[in-house]
PDB file of the backbone (N, CA, C, O) and the ligand in Angstrom, with CONECT records:
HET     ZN  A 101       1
ATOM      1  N   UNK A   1     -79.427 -23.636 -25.478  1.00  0.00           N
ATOM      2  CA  UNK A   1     -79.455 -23.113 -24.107  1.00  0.00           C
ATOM      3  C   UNK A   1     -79.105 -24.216 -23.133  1.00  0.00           C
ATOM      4  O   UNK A   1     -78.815 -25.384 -23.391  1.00  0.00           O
ATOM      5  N   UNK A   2     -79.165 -23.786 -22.304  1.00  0.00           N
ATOM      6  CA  UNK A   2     -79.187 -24.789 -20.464  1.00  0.00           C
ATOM      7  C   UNK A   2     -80.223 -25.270 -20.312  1.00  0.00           C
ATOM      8  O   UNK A   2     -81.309 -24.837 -20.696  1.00  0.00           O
ATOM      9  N   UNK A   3     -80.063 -25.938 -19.906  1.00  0.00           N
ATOM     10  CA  UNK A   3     -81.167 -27.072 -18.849  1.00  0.00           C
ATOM     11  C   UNK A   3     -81.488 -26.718 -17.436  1.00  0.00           C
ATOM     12  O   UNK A   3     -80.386 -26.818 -16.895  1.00  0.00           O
ATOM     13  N   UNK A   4     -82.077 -26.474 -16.801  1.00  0.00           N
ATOM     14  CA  UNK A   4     -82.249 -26.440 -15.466  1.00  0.00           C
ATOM     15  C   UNK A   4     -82.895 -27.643 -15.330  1.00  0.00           C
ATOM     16  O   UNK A   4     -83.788 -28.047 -16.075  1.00  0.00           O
ATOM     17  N   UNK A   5     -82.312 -28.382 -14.100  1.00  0.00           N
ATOM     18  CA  UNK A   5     -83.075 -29.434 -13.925  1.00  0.00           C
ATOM     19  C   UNK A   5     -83.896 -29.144 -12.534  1.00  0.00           C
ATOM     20  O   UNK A   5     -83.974 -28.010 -12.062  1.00  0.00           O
ATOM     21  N   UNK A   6     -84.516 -30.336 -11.914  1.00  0.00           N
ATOM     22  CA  UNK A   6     -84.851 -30.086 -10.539  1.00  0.00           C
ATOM     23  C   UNK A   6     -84.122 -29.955  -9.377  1.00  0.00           C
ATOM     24  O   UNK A   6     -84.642 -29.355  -8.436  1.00  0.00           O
ATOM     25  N   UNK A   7     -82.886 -30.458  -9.259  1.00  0.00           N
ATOM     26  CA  UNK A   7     -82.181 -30.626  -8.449  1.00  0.00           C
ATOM     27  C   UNK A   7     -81.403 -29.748  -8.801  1.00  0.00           C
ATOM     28  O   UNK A   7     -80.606 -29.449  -7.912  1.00  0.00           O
ATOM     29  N   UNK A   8     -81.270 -29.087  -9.919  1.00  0.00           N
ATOM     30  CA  UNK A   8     -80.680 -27.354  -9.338  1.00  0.00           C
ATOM     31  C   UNK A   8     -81.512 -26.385  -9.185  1.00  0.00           C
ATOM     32  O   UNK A   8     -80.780 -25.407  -9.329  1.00  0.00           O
ATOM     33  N   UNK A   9     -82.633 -25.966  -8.975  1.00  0.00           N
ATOM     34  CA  UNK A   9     -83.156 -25.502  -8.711  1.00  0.00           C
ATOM     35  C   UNK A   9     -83.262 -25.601  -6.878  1.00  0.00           C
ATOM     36  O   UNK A   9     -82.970 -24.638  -6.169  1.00  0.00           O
ATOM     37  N   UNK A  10     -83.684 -26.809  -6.381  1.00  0.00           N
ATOM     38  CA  UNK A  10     -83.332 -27.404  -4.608  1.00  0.00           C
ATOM     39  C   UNK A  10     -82.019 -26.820  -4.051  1.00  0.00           C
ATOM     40  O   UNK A  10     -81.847 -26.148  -3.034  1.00  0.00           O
ATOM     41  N   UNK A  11     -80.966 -27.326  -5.153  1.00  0.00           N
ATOM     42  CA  UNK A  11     -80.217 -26.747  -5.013  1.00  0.00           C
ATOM     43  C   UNK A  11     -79.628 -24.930  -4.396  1.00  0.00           C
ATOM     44  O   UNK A  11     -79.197 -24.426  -3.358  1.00  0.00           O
ATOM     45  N   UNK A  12     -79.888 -24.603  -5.472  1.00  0.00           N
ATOM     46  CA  UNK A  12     -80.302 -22.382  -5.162  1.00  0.00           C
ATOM     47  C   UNK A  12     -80.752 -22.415  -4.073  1.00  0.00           C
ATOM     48  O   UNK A  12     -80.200 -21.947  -3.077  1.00  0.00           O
ATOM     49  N   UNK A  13     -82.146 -23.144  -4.114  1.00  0.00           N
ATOM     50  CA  UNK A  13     -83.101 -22.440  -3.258  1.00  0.00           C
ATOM     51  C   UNK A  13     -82.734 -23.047  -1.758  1.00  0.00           C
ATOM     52  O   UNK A  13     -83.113 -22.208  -0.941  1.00  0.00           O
ATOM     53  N   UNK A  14     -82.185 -24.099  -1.136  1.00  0.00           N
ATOM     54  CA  UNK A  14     -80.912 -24.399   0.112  1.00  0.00           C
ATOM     55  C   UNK A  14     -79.782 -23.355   0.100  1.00  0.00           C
ATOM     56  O   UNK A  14     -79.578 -22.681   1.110  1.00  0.00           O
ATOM     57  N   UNK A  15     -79.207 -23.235  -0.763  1.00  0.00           N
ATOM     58  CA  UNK A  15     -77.615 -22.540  -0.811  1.00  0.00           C
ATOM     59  C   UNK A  15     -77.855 -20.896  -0.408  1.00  0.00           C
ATOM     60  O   UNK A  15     -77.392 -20.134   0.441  1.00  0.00           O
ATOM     61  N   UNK A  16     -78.956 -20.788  -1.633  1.00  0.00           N
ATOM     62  CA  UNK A  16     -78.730 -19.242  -1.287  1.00  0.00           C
ATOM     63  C   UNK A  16     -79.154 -18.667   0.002  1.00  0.00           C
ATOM     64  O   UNK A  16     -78.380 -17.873   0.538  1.00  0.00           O
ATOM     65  N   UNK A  17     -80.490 -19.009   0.692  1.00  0.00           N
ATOM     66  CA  UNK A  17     -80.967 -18.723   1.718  1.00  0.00           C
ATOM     67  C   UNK A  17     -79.521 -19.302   3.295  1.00  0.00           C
ATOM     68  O   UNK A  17     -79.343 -18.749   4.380  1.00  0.00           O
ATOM     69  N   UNK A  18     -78.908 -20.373   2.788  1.00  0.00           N
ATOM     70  CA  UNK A  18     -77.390 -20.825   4.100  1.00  0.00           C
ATOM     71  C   UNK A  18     -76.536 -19.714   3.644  1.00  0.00           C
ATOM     72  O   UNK A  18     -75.766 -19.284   4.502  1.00  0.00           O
ATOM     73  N   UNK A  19     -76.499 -19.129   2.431  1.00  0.00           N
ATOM     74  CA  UNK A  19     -75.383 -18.133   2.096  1.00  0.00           C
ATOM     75  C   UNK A  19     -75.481 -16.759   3.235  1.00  0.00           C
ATOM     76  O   UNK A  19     -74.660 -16.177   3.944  1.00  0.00           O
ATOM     77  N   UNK A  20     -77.117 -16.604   2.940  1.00  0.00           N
ATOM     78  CA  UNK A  20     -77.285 -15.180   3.613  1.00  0.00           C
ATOM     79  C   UNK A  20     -77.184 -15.043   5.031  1.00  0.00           C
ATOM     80  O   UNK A  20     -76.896 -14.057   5.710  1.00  0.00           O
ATOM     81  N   UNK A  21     -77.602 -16.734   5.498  1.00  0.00           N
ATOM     82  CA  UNK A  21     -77.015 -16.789   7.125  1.00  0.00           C
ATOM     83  C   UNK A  21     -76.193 -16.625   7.301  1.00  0.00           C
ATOM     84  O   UNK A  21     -76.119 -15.988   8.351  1.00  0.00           O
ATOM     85  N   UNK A  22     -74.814 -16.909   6.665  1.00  0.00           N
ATOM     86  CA  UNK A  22     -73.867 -16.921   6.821  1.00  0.00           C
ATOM     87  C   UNK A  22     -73.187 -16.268   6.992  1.00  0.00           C
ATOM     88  O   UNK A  22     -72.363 -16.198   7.904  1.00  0.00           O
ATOM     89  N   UNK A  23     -73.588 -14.940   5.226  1.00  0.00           N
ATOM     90  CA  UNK A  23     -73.030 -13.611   5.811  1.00  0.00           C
ATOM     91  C   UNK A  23     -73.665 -12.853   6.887  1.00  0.00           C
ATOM     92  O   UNK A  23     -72.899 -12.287   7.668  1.00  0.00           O
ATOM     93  N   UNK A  24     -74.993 -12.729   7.081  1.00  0.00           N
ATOM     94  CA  UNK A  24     -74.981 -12.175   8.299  1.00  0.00           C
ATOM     95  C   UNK A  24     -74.192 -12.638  10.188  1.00  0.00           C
ATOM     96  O   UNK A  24     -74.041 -11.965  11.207  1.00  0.00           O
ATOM     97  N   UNK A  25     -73.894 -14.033   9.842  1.00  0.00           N
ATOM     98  CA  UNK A  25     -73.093 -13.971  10.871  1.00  0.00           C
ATOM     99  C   UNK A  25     -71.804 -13.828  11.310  1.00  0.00           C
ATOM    100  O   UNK A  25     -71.218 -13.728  12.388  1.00  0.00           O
ATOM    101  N   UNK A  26     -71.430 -13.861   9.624  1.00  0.00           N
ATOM    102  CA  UNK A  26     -70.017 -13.388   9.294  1.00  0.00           C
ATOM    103  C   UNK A  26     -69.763 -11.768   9.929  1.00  0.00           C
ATOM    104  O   UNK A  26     -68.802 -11.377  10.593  1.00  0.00           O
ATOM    105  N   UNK A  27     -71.078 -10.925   9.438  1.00  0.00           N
ATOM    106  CA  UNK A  27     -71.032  -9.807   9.715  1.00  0.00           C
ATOM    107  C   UNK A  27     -71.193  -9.335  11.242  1.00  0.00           C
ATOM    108  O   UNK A  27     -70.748  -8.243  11.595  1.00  0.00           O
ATOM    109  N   UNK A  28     -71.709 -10.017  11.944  1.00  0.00           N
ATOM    110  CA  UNK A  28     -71.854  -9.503  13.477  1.00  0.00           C
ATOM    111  C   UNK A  28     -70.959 -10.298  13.784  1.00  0.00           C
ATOM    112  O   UNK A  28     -70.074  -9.503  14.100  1.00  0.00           O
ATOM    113  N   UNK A  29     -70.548 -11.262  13.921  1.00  0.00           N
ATOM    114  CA  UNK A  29     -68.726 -11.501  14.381  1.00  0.00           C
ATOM    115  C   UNK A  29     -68.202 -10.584  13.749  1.00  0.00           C
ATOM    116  O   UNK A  29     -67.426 -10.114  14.580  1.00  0.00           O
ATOM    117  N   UNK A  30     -68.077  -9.901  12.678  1.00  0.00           N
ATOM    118  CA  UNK A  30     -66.914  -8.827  12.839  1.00  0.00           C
ATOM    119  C   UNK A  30     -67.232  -7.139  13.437  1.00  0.00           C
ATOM    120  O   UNK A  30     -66.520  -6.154  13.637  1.00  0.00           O
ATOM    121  N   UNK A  31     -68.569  -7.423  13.567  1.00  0.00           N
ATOM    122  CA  UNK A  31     -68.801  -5.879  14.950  1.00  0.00           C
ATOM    123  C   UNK A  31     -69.113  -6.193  15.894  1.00  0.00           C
ATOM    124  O   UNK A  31     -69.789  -5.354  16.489  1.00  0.00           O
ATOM    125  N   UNK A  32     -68.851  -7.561  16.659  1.00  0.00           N
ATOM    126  CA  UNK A  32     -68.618  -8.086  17.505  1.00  0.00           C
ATOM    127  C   UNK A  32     -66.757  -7.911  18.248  1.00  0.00           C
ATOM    128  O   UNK A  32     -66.369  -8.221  19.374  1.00  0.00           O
ATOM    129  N   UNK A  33     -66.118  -7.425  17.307  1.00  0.00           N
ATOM    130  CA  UNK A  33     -64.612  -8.178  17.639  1.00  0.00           C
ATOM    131  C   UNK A  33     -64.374  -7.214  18.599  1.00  0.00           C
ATOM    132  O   UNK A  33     -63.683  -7.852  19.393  1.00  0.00           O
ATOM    133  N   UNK A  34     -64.492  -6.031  19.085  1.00  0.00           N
ATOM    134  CA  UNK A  34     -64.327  -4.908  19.895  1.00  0.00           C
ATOM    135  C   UNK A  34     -64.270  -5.663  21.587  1.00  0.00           C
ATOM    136  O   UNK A  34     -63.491  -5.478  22.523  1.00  0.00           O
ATOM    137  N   UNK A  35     -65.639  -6.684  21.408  1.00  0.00           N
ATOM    138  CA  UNK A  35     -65.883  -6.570  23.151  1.00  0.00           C
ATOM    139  C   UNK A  35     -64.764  -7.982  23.521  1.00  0.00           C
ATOM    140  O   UNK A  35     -64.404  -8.962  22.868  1.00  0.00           O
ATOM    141  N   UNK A  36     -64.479  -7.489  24.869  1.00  0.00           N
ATOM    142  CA  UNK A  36     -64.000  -8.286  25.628  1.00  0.00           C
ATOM    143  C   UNK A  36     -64.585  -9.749  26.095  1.00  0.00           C
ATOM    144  O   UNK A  36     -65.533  -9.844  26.874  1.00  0.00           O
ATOM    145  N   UNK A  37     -63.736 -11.151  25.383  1.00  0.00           N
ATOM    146  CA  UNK A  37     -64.339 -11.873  25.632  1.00  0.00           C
ATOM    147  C   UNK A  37     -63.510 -13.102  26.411  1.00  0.00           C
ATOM    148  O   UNK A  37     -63.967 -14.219  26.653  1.00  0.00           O
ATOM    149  N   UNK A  38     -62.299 -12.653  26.709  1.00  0.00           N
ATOM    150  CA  UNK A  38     -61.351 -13.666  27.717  1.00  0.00           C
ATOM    151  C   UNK A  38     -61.369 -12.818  29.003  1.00  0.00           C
ATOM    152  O   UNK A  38     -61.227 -11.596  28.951  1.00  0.00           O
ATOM    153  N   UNK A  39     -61.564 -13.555  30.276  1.00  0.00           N
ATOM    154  CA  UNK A  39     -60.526 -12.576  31.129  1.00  0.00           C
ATOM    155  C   UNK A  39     -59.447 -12.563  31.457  1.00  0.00           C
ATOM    156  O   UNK A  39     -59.225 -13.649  31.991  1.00  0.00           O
ATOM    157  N   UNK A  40     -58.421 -11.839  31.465  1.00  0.00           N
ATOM    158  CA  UNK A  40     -56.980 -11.501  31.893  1.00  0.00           C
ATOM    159  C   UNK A  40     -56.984 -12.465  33.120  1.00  0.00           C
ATOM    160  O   UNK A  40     -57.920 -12.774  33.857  1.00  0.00           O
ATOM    161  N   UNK A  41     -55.501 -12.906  33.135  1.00  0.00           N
ATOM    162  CA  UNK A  41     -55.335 -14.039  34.325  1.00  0.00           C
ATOM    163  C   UNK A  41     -55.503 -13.206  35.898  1.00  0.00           C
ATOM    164  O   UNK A  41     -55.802 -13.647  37.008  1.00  0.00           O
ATOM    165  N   UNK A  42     -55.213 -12.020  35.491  1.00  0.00           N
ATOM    166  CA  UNK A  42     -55.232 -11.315  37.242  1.00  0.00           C
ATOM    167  C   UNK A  42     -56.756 -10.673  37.509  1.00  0.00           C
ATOM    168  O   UNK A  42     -56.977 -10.115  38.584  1.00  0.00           O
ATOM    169  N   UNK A  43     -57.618 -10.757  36.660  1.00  0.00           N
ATOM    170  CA  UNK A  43     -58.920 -10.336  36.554  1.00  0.00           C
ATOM    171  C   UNK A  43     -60.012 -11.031  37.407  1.00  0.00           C
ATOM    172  O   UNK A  43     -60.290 -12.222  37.270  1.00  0.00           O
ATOM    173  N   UNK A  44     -60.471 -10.398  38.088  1.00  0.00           N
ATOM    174  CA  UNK A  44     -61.968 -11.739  38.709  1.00  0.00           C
ATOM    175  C   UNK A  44     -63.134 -11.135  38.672  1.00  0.00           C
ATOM    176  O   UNK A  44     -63.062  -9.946  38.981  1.00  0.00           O
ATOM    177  N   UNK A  45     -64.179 -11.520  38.406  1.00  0.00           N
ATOM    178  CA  UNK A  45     -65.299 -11.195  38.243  1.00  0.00           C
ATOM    179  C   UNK A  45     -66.523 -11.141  39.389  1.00  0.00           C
ATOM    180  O   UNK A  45     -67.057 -12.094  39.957  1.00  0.00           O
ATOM    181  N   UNK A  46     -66.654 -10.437  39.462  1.00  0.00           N
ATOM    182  CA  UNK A  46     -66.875  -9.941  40.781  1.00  0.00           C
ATOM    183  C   UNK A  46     -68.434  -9.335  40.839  1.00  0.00           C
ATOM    184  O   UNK A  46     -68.855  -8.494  40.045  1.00  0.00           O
ATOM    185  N   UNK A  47     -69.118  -9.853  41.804  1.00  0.00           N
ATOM    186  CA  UNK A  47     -70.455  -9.297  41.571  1.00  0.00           C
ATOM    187  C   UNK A  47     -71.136  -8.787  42.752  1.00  0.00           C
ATOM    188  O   UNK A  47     -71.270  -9.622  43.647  1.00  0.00           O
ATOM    189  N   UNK A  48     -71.601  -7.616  42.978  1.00  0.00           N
ATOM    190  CA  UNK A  48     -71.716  -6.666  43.698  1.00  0.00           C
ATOM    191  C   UNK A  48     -73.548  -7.479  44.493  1.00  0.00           C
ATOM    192  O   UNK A  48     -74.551  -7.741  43.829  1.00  0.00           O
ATOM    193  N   UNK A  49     -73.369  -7.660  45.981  1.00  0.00           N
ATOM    194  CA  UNK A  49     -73.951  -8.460  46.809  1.00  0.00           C
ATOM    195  C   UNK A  49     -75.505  -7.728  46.660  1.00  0.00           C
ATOM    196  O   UNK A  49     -76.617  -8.251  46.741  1.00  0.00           O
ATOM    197  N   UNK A  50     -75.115  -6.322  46.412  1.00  0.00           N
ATOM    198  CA  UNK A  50     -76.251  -5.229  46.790  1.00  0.00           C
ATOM    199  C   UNK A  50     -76.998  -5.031  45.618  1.00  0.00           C
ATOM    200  O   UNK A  50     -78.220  -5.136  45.516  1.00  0.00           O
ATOM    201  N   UNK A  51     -76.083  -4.700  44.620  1.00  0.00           N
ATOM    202  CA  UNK A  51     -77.156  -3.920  43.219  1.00  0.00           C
ATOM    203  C   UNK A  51     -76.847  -5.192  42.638  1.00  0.00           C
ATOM    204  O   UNK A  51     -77.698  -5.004  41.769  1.00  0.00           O
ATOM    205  N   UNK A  52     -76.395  -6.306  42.344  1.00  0.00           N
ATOM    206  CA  UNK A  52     -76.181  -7.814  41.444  1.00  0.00           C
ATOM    207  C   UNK A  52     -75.496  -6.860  40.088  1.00  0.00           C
ATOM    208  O   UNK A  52     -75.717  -7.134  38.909  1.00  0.00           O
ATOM    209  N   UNK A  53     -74.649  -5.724  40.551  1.00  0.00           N
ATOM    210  CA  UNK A  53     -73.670  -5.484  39.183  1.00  0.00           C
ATOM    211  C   UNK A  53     -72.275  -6.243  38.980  1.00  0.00           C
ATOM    212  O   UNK A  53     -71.357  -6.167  39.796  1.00  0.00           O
ATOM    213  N   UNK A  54     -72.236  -6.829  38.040  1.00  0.00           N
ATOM    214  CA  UNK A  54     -70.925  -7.376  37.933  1.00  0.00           C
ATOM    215  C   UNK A  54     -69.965  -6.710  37.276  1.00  0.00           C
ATOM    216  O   UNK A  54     -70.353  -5.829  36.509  1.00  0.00           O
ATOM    217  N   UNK A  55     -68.767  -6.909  37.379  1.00  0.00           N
ATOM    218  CA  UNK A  55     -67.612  -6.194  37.264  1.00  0.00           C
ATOM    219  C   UNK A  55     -66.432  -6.991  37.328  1.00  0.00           C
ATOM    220  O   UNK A  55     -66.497  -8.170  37.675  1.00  0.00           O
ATOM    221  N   UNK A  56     -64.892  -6.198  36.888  1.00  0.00           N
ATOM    222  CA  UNK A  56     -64.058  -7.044  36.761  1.00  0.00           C
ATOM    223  C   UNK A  56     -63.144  -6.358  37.549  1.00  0.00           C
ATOM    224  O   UNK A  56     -63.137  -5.179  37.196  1.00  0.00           O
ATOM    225  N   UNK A  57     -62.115  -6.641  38.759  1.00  0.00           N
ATOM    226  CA  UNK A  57     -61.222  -6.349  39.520  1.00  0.00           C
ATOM    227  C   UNK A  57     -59.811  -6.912  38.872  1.00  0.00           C
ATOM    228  O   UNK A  57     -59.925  -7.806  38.034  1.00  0.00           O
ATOM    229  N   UNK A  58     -58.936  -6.602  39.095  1.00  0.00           N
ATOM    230  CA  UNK A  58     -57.902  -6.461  38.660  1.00  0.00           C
ATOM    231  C   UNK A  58     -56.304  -6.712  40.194  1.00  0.00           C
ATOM    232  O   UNK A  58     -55.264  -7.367  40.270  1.00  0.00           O
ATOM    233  N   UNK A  59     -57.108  -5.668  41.140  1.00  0.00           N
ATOM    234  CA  UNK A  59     -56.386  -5.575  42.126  1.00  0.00           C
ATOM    235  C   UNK A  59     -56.322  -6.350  43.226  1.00  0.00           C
ATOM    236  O   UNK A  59     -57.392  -6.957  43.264  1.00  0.00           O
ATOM    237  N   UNK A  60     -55.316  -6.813  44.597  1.00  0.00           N
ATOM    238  CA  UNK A  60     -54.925  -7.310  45.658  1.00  0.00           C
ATOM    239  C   UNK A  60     -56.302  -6.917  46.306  1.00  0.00           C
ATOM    240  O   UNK A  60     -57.238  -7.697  46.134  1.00  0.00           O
ATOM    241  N   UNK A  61     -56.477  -5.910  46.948  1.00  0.00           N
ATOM    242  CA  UNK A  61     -57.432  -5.462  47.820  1.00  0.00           C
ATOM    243  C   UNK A  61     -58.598  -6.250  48.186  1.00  0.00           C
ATOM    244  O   UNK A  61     -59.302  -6.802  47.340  1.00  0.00           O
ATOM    245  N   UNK A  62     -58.814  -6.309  49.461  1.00  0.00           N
ATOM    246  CA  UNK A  62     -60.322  -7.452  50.045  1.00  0.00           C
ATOM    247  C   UNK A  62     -61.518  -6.224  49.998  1.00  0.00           C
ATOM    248  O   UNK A  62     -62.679  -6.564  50.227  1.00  0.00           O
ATOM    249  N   UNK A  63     -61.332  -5.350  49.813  1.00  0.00           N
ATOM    250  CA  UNK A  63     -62.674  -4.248  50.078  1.00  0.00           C
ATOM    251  C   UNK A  63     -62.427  -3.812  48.842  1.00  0.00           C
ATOM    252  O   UNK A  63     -61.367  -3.290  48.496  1.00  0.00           O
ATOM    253  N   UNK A  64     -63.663  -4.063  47.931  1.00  0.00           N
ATOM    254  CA  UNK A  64     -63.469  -3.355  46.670  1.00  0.00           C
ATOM    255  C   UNK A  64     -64.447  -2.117  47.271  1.00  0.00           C
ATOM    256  O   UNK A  64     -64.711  -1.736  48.411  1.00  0.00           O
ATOM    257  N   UNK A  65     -64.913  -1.615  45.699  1.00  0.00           N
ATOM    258  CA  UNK A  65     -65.866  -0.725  45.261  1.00  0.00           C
ATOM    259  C   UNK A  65     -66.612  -0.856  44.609  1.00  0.00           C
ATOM    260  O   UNK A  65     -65.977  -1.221  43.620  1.00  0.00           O
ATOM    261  N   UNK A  66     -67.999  -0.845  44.221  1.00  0.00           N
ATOM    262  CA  UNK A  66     -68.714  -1.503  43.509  1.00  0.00           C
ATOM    263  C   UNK A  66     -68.812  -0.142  42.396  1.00  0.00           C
ATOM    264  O   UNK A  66     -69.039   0.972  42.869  1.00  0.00           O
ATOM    265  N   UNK A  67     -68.666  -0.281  41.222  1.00  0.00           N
ATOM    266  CA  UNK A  67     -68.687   0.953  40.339  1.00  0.00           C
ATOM    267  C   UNK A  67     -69.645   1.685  40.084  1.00  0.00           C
ATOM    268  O   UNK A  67     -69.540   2.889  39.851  1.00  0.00           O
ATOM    269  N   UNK A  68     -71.226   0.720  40.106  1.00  0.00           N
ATOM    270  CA  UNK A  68     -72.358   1.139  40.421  1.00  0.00           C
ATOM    271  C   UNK A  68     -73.314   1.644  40.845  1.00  0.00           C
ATOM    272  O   UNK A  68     -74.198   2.337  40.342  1.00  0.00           O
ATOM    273  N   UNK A  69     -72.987   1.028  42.454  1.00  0.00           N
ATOM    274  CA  UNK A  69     -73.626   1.798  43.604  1.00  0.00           C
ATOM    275  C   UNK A  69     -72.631   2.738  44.268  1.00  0.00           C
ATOM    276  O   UNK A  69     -72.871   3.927  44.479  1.00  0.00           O
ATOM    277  N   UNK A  70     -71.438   2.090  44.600  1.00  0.00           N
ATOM    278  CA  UNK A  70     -70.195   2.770  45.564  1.00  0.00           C
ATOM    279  C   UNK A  70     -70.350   2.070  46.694  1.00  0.00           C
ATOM    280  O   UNK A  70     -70.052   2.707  47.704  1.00  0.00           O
ATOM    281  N   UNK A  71     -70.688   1.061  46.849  1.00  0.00           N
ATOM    282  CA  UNK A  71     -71.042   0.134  47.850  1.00  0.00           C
ATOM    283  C   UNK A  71     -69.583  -0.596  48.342  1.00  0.00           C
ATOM    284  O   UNK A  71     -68.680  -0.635  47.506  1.00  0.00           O
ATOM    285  N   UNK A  72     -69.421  -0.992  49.271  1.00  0.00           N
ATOM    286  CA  UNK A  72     -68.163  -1.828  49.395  1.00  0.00           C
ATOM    287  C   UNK A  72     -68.768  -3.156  49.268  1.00  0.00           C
ATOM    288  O   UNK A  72     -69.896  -3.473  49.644  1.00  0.00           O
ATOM    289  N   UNK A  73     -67.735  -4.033  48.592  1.00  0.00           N
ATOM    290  CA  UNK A  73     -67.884  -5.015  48.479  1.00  0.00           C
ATOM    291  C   UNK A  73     -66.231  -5.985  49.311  1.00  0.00           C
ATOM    292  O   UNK A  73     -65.143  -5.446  49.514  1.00  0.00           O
ATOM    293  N   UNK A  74     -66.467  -6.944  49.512  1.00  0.00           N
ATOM    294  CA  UNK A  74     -65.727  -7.883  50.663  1.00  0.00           C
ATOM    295  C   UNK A  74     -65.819  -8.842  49.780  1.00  0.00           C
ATOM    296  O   UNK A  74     -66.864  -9.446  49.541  1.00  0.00           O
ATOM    297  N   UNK A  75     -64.505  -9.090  49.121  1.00  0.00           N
ATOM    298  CA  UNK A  75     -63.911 -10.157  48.094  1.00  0.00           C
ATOM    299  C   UNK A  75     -63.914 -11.608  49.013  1.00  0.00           C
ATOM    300  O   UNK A  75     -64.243 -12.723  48.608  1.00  0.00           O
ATOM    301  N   UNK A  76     -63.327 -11.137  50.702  1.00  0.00           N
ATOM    302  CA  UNK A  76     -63.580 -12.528  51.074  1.00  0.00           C
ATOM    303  C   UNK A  76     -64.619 -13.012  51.630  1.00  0.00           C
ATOM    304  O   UNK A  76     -64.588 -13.781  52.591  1.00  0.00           O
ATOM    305  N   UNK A  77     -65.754 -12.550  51.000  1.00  0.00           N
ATOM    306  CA  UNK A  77     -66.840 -13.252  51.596  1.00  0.00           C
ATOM    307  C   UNK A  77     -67.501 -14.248  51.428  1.00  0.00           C
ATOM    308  O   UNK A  77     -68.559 -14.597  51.953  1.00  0.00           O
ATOM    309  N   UNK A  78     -66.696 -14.857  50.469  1.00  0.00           N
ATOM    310  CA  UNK A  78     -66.741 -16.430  49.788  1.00  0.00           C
ATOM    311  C   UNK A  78     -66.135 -17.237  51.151  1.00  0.00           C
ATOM    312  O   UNK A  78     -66.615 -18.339  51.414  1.00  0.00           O
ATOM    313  N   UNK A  79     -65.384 -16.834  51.762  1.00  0.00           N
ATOM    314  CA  UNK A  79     -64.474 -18.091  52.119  1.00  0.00           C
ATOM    315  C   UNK A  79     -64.930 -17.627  53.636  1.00  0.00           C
ATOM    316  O   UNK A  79     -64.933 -16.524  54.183  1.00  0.00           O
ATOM    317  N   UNK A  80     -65.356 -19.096  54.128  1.00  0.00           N
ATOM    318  CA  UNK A  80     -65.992 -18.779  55.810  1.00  0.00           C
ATOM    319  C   UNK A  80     -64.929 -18.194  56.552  1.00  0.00           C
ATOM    320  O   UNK A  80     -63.724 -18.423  56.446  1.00  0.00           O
ATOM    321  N   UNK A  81     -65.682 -17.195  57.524  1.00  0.00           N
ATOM    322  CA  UNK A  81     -64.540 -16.689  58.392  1.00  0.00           C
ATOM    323  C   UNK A  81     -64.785 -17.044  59.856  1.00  0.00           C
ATOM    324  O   UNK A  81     -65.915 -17.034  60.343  1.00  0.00           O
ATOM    325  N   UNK A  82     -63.521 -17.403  60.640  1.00  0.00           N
ATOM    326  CA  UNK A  82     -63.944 -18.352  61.740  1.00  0.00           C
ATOM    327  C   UNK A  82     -63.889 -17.075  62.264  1.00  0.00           C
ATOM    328  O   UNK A  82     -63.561 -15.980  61.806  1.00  0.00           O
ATOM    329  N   UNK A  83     -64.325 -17.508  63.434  1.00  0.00           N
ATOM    330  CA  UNK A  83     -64.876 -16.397  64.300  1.00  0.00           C
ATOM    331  C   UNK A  83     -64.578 -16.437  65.858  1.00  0.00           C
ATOM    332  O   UNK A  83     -65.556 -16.777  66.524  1.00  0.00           O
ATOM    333  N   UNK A  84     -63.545 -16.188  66.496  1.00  0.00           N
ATOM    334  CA  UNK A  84     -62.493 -17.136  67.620  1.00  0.00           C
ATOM    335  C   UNK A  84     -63.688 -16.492  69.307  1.00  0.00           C
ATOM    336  O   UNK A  84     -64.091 -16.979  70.363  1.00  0.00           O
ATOM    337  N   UNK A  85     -63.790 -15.016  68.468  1.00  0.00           N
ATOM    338  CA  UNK A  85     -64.471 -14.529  70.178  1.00  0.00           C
ATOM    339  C   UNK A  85     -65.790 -15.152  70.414  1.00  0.00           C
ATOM    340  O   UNK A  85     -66.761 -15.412  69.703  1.00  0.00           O
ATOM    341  N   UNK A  86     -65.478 -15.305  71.693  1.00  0.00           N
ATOM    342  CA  UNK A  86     -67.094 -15.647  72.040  1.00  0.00           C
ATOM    343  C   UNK A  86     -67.850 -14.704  72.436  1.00  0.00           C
ATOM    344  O   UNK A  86     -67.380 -13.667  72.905  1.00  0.00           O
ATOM    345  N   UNK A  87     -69.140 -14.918  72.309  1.00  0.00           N
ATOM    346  CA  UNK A  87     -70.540 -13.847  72.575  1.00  0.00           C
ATOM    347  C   UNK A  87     -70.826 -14.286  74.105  1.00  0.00           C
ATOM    348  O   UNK A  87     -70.986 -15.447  74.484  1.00  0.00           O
ATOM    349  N   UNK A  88     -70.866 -12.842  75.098  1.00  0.00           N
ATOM    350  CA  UNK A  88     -71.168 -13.026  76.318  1.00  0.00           C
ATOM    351  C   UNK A  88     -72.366 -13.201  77.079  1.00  0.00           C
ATOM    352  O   UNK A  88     -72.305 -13.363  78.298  1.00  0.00           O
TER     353      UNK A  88
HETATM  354 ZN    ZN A 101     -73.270  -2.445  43.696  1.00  0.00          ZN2+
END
C-alpha cells in the first residue's frame, strides 16, 4: 500500500478547504457577470439631492428627472452660480 505521511495529510486538509473558496467564488463571479460594472463614457452618475437615489444619465440636459421620486434634479448644481442681480 501507500504511506500517508503527515505532511500530506496538512496538506488536504489546506487545499481542500482553498479549493472550495475558490469555487464558490468562481461561482458568484459568474452570476455576477450580468450587472453593470463600467460606466459608459457619456454616462454620469447622478444622485438625486431629495430621495439620495442614484442613477445614471446619459443625456445633454441640466434638469434631469429623478426616476424615483420625479423630482427635478439640476445637474449644475455642482458648479457655483454667480449671481449678477442685486437684492433691493
Ligand atoms: Zn429623487
Amino acid at each position: 500500500m501507500f504511506g500517508v505521511t503527515l505532511s500530506t495529510i496538512i496538506v488536504i486538509y489546506i487545499a481542500v478547504p482553498l479549493l472550495v473558496i475558490f469555487l464558490l467564488w468562481l461561482f458568484c463571479e459568474m452570476e455576477q457577470k450580468d450587472l453593470p460594472t463600467v460606466l459608459k463614457d457619456q454616462e454620469l452618475m447622478i444622485a438625486c439631492p431629495y430621495c439620495l437615489h442614484v442613477f445614471l444619465e446619459n443625456n445633454d440636459e441640466d434638469i434631469l428627472s429623478c426616476p424615483a421620486c420625479s423630482s427635478f434634479v439640476d445637474r449644475r448644481k455642482d458648479v457655483p452660480v454667480k449671481n449678477d442681480k442685486k437684492t433691493v
